[in-house]
Z-matrix of the N, CA and C atoms (Angstrom, degrees):
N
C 1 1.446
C 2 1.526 1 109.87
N 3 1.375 2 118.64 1 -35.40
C 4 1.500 3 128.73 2 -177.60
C 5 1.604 4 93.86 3 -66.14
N 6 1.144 5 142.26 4 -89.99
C 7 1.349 6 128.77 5 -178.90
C 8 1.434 7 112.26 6 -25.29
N 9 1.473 8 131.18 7 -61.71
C 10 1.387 9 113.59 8 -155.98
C 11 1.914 10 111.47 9 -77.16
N 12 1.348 11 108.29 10 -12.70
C 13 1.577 12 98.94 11 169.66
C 14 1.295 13 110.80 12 -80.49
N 15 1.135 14 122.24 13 -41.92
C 16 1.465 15 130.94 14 145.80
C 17 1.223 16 124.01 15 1.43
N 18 0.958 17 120.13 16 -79.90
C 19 1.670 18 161.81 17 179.33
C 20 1.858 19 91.67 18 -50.74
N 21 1.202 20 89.11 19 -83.70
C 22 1.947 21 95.48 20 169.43
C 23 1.385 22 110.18 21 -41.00
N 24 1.245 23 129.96 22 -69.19
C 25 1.719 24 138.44 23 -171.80
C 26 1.652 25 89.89 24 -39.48
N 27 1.613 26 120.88 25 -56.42
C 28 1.368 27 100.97 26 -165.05
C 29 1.856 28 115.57 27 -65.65
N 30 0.888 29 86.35 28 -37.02
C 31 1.789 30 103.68 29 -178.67
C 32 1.645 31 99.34 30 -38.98
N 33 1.093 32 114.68 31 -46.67
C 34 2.034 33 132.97 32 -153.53
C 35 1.629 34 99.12 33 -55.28
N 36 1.392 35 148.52 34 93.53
C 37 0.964 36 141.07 35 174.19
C 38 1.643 37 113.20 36 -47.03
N 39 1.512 38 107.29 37 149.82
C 40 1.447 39 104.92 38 -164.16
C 41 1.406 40 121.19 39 -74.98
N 42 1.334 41 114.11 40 147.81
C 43 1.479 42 101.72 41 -177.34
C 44 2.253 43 103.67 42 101.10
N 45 1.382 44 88.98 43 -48.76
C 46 1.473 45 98.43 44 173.04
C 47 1.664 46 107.21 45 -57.26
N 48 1.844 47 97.86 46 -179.02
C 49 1.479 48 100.60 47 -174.59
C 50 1.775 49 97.06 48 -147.77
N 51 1.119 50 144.40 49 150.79
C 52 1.729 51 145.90 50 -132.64
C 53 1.646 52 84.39 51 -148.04
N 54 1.034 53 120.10 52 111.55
C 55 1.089 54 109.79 53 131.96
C 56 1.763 55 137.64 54 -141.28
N 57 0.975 56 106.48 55 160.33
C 58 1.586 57 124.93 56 -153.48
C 59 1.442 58 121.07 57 -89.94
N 60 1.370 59 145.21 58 63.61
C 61 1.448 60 101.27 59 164.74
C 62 1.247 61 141.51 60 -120.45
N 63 1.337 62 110.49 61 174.36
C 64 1.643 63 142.37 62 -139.27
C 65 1.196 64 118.72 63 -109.73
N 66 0.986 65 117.54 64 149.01
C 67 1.487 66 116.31 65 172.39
C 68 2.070 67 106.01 66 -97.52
N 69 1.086 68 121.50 67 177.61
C 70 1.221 69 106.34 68 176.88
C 71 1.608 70 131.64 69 -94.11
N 72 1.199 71 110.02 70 18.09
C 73 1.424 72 107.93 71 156.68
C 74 1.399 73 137.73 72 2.84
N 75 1.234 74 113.50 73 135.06
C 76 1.759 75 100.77 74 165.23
C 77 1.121 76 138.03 75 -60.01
N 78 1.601 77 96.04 76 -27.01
C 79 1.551 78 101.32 77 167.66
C 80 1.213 79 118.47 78 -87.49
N 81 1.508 80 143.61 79 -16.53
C 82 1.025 81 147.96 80 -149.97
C 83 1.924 82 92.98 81 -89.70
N 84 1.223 83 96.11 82 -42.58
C 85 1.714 84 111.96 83 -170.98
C 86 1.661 85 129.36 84 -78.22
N 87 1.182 86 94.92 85 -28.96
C 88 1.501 87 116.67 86 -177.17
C 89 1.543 88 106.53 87 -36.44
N 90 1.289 89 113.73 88 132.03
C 91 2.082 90 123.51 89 -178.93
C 92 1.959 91 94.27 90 -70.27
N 93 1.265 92 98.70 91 -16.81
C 94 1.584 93 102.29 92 -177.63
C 95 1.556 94 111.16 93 -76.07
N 96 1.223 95 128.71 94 -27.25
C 97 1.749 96 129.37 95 166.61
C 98 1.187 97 124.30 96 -58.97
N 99 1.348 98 115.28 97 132.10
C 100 2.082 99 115.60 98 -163.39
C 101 1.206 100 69.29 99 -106.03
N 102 1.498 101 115.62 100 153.20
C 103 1.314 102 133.36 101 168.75
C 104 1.440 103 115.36 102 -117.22
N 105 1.208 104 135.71 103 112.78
C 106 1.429 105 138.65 104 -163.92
C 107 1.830 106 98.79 105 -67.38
N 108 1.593 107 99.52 106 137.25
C 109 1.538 108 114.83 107 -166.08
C 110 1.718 109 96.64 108 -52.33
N 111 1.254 110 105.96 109 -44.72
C 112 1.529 111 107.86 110 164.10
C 113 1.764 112 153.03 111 -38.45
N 114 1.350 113 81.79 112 -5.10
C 115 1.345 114 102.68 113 -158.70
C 116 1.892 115 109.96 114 -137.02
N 117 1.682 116 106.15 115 141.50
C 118 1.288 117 91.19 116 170.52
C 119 1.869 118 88.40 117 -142.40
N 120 1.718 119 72.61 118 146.66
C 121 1.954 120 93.27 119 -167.93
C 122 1.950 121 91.34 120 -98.11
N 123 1.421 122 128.93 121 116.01
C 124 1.830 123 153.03 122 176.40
C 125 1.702 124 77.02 123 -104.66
N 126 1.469 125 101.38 124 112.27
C 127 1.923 126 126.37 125 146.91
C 128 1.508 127 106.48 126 -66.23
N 129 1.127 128 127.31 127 126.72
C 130 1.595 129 132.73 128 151.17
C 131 1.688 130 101.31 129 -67.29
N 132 1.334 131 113.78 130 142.94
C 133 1.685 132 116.85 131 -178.32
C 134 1.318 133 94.82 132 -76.67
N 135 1.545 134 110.13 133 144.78
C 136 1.442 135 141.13 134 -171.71
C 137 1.555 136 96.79 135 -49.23
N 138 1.431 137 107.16 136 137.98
C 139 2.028 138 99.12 137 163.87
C 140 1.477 139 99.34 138 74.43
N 141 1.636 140 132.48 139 57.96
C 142 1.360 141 126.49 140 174.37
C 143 1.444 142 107.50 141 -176.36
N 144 1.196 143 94.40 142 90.18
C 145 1.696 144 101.85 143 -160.98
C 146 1.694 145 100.99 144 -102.07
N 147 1.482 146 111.41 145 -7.55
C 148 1.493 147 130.76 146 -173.49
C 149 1.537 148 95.93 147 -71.16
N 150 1.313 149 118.35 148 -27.03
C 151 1.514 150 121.88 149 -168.10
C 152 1.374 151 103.25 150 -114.19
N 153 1.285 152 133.83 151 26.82
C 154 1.575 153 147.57 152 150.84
C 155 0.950 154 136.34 153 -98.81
N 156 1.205 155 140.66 154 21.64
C 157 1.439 156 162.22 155 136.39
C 158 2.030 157 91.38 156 68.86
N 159 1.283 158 114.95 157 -66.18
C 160 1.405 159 105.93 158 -141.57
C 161 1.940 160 89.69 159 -76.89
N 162 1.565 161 106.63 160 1.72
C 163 1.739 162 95.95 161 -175.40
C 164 1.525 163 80.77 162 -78.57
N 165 1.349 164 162.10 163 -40.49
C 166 1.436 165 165.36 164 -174.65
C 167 1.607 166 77.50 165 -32.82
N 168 1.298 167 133.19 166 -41.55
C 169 1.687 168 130.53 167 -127.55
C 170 1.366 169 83.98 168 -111.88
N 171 1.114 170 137.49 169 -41.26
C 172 1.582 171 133.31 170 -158.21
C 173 1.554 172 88.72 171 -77.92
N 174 1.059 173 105.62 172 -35.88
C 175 1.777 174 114.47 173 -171.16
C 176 1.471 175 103.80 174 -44.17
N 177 1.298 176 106.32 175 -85.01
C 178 1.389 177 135.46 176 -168.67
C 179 1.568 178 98.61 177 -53.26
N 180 1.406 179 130.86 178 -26.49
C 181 1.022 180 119.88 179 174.20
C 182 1.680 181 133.06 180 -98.11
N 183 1.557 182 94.57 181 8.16
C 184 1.570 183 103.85 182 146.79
C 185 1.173 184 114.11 183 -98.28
N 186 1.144 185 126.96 184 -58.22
C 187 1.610 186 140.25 185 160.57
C 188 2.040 187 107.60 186 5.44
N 189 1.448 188 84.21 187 -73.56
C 190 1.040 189 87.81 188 -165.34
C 191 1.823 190 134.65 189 -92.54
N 192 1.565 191 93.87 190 -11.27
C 193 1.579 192 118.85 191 -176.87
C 194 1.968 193 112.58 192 -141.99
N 195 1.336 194 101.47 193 -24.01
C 196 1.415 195 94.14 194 179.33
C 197 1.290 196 129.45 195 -107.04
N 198 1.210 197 124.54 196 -3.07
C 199 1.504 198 134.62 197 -163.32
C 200 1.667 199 107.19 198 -101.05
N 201 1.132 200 118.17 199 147.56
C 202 1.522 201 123.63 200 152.54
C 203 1.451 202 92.55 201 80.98
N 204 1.549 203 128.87 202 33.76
C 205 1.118 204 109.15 203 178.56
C 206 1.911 205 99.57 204 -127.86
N 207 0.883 206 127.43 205 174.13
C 208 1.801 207 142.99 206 139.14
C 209 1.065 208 137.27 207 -137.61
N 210 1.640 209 87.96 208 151.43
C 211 1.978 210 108.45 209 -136.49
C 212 1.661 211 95.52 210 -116.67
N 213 1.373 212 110.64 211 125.02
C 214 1.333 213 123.91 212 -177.55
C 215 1.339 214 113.58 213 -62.92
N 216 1.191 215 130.78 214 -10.24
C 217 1.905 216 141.18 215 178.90
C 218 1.524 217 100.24 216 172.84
N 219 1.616 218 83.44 217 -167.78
C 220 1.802 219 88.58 218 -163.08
C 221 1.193 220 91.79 219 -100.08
N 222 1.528 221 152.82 220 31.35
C 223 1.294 222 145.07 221 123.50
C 224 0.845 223 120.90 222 -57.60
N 225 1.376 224 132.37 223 -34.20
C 226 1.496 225 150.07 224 168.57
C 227 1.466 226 119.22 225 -21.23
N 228 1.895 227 78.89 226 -67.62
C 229 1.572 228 126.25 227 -154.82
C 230 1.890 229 87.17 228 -62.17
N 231 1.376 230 110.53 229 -73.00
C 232 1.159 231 124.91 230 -162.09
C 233 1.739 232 100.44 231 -61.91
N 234 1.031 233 135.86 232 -62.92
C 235 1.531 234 131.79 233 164.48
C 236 1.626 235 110.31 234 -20.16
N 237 1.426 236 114.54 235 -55.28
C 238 1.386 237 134.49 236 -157.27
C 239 2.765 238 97.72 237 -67.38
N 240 1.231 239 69.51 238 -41.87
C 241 1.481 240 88.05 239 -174.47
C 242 1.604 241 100.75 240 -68.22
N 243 1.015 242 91.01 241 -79.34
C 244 1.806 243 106.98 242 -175.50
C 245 1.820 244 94.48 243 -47.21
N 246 0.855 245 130.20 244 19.63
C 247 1.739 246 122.14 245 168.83
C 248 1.240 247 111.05 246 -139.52
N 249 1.342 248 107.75 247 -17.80
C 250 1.785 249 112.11 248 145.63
C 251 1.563 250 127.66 249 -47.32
N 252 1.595 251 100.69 250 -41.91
C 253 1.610 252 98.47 251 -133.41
C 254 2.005 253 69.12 252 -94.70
N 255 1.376 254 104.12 253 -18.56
C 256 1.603 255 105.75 254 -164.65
C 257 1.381 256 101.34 255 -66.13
N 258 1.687 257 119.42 256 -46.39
C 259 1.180 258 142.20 257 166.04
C 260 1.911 259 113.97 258 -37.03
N 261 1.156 260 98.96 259 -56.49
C 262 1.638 261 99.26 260 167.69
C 263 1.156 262 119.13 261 -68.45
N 264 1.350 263 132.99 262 -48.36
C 265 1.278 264 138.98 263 -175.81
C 266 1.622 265 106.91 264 -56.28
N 267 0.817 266 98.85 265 -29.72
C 268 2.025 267 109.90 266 168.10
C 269 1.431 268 114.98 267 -51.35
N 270 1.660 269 109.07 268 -32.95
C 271 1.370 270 125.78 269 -137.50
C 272 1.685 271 83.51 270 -114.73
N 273 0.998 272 141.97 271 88.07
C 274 1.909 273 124.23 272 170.81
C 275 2.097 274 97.81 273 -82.18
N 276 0.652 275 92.70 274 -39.60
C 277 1.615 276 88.71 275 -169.06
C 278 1.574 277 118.86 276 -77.81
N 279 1.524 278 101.85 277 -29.24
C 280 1.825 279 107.18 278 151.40
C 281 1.556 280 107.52 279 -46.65
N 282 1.365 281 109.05 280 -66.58
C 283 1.810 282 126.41 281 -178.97
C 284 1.742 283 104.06 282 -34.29
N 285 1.094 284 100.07 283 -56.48
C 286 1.736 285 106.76 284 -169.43
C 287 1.625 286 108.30 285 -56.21
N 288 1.412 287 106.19 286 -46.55
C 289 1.564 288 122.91 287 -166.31
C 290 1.237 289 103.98 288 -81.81
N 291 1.261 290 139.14 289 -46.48
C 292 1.848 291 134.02 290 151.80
C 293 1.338 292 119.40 291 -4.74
N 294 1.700 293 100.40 292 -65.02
C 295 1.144 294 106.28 293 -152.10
C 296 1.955 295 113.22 294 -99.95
N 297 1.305 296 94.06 295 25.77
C 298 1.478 297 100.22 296 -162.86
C 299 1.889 298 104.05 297 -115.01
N 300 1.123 299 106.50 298 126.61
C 301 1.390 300 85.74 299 157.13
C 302 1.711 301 105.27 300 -154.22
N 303 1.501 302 94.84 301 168.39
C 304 1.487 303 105.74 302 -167.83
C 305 1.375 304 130.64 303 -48.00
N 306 1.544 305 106.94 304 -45.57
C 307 1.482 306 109.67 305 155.43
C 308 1.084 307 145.35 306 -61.26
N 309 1.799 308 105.69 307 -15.75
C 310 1.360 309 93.84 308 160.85
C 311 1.407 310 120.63 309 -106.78
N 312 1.497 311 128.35 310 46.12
C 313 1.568 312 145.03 311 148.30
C 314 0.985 313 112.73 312 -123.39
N 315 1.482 314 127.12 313 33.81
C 316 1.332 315 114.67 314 155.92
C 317 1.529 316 128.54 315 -76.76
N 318 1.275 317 114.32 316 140.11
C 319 1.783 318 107.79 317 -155.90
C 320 1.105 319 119.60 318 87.89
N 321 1.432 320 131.07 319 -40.19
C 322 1.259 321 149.26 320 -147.74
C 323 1.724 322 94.72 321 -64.64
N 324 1.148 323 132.30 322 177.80
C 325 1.524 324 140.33 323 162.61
C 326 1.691 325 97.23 324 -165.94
């Protein structure tokens, strides 16, 4: 987790401000994570995965490539994934539409 906020913190144009949110993970939470001055880490409340956008993504990515199948080893497994995510990445406007929903643009313009 320390590398990938990292990674983000450098990205953050200067003067700008990053912020992140998370679901509550162990890693996400840990007193052990430095948080770059740049950056602020927003918890999603425990038990609310409806308000996590990328579980929309885990969804769709059994749904549509990972489910109902068996995998001869964990090369399989990992081959099988990595041609998912390749499979979406194909897709930008699937990606956009996942993660969107009506209630949360209400008001919005």
């Amino acid at each position: 987790m320390h590398l990938h906020i990292d990674e983000i913190s450098r990205h953050v144009q200067r003067g700008a401000h990053a912020v992140l949110l998370l679901d509550r993970a162990g890693w996400h939470t840990t007193e052990k994570l430095i948080v770059p001055k740049n950056m602020t880490l927003i918890f999603l409340p425990s038990r609310s995965p409806e308000l996590n956008p990328v579980e929309n993504v885990w969804q769709y990515l059994r749904q549509n490539w990972l489910s109902n199948r068996v995998f001869d080893n964990y090369d399989a497994i990992i081959d099988a994934d990595c041609q998912a995510w390749n499979n979406l990445i194909d897709k930008p406007e699937t990606i956009s539409s996942i993660g969107m929903r009506k209630w949360e643009h209400i008001g919005q313009s």
